[in-house]
C-alpha atoms as one frame of an Amber mdcrd trajectory, in Angstrom:
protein
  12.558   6.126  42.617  13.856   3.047  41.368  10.934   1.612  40.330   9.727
   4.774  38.520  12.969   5.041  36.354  12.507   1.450  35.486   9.460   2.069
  34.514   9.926   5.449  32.486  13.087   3.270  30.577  10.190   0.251  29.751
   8.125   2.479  28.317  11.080   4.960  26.622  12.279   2.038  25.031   8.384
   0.649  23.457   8.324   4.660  22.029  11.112   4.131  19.991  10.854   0.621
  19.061   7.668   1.885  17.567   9.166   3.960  14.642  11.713   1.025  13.486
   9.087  -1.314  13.215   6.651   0.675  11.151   9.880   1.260   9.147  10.759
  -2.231   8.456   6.995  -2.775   7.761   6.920  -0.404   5.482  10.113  -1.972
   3.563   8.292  -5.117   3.701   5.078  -3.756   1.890   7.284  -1.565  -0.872
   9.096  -4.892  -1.874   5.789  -7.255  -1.835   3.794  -4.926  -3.539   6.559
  -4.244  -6.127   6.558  -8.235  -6.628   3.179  -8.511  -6.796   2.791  -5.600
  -9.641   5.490  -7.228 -11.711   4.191 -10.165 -11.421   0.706  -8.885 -12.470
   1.619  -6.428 -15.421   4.047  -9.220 -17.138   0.748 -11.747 -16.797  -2.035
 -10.121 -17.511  -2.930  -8.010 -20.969  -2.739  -4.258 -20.725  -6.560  -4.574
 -22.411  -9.627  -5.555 -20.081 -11.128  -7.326 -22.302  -8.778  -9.084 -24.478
  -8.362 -13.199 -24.637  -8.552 -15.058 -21.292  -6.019 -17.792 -22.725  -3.661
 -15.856 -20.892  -4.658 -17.199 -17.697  -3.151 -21.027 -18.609   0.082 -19.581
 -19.341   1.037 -17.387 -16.624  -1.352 -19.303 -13.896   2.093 -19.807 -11.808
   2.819 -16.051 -11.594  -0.588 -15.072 -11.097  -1.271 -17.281  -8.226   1.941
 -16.017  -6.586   1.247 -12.643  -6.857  -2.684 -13.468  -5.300  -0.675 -15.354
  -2.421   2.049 -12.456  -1.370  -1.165  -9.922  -1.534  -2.647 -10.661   2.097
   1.037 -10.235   3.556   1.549  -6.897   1.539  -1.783  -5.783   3.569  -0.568
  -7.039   6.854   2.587  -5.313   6.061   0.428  -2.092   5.020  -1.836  -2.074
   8.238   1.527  -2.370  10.583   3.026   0.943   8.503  -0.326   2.752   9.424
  -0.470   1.726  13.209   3.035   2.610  13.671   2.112   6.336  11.937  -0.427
   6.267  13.768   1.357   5.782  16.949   3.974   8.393  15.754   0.992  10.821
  16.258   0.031  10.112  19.430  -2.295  12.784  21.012  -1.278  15.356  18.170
  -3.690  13.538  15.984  -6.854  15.598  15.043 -10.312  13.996  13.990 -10.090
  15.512  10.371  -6.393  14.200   9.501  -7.407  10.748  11.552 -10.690  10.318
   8.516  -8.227  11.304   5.382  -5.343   9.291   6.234  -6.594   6.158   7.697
  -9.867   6.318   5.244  -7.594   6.093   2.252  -5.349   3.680   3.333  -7.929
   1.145   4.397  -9.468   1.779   0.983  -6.666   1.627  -0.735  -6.213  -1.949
   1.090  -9.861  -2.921   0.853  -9.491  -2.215  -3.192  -6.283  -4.304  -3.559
  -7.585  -7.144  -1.693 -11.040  -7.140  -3.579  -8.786  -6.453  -7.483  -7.207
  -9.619  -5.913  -9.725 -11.723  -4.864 -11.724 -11.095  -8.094  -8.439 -12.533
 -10.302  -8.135 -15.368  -7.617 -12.135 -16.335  -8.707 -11.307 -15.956 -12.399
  -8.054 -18.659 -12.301 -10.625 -20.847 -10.327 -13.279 -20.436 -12.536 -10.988
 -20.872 -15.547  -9.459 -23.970 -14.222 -13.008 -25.566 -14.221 -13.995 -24.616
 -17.727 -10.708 -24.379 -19.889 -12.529 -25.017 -22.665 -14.549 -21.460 -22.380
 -11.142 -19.269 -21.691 -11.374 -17.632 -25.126 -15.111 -16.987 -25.301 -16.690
 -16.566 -21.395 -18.373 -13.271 -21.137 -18.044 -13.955 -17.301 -14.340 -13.865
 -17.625 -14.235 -10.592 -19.333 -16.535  -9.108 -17.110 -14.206 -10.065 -13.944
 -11.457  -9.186 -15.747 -12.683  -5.215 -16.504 -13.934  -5.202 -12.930 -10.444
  -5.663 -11.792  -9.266  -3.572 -14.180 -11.450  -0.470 -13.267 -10.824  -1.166
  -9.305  -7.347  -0.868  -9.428  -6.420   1.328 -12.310  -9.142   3.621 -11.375
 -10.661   3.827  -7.623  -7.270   2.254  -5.952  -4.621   3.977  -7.421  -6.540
   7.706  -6.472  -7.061   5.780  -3.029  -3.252   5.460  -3.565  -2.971   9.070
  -4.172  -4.580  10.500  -1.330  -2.596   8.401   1.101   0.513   9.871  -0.435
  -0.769  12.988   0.202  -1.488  12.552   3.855   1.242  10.710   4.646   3.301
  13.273   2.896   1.492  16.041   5.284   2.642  13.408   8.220   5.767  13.993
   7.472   5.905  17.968   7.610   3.650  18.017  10.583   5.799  15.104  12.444
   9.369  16.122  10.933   9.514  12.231  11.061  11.429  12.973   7.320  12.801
  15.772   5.640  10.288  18.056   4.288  11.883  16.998   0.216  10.839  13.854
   0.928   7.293  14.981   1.178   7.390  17.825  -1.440   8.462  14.290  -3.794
   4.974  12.970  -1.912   3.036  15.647  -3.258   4.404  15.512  -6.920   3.685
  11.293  -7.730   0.363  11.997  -5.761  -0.669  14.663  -8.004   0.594  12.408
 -10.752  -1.437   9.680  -9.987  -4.770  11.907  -9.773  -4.578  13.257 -13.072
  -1.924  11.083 -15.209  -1.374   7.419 -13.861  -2.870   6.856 -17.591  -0.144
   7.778 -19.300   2.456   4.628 -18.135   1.277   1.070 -16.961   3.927   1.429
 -14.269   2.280   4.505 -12.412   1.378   2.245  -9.251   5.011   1.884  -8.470
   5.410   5.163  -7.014   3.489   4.215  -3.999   5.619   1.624  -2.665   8.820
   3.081  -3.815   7.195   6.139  -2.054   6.465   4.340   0.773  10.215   2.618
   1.224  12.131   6.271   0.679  10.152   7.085   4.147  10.693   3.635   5.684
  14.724   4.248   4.446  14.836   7.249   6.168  13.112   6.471   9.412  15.104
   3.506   9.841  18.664   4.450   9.345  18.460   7.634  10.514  18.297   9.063
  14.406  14.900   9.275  15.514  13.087  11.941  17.643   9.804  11.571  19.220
   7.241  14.292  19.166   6.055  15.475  22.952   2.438  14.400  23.267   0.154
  16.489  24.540  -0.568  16.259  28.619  -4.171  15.267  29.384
């Protein structure tokens, strides 16, 4: 009997470790990825193809925000597991494919925005001389562009929206919390054109939830019995 108890408290206490750690994870991503988008609007020109002579003068903030990028992602992967994990067995195929599909693009599109502004500095750094006139750099510079301001941010969107239907189906958050979900998410579809700051809401999204989950008291759902 002893031994059982032990063993229901060991694994009591993993369940709701779980919950705080995706919390704090997701704090973590909402305040890289904030740094990193500051970082990236103030340094780089609101126009694809403008000048690359930008690139000399802001190299410092750009390479910072390239470097905090894979720990955002870590960050981002740990939030997902730890939703995951909140599911448990309650998890169907369907909602499995929408929410982890569109975070792991989401990710995958970040990282590749990122790596394509990492090969531009390089490249840049080589051949100074070319900044103003390399069709090369303009060309990496629209591609990153059209990734992020395009295909991410709707990757961004969906997420919201599936995390959002996370929280009604898990209670894990009050249900205002993801009717604010829905609203930036439908935002981003059809208007993240209209202000340069649109990606924000994700990861100010993302640390409301995080907020909640960590200061306040915590139930676990039942899973289901095999």
């Amino acid at each position: 009997m002893r031994d059982a108890a032990s063993e229901q408290k060991v694994v009591t206490s993993v369940g709701l470790r779980t919950p705080k750690a995706g919390a704090v994870a997701g704090i973590v991503f909402s305040i890289l990825l904030v740094i990193i988008l500051w970082l990236l609007r103030n340094a780089i020109p609101p126009a694809p193809l403008e000048s690359a002579a930008w690139v000399d003068a802001k190299s410092g903030a750009l390479t910072l925000a390239l470097n905090l990028v894979p720990f955002a992602g870590i960050a981002f992967l740990w939030f997902l597991g730890a939703l995951r994990d909140r599911l448990g067995d309650l998890e169907d195929k369907f909602f499995a494919t929408v929410f982890l599909g569109s975070g792991l693009l989401f990710l995958a599109m970040l990282f590749a925005a990122a790596a394509i502004l990492g090969a531009l500095i390089l490249t840049l750094a080589l051949y100074p001389g070319e900044a103003n006139s390399a069709t090369t750099s303009h060309f990496a510079r629209a591609v990153a562009y059209i990734i992020m301001n395009v295909y991410a941010i709707k990757m961004a969107a969906v997420f919201m929206i599936s995390t959002s239907t996370v929280v009604i189906y898990t209670a894990i958050a009050p249900r205002w919390i993801a009717m604010i979900g829905f609203l930036l998410a439908i935002f981003l579809l059809f208007g993240s054109h209209f202000t340069k700051w649109s990606f924000m809401m994700l990861p100010l999204w993302v640390c409301l939830i995080s907020l909640y989950i960590l200061l306040h008291k915590f139930h676990r759902l039942p899973h289901a019995n095999p």
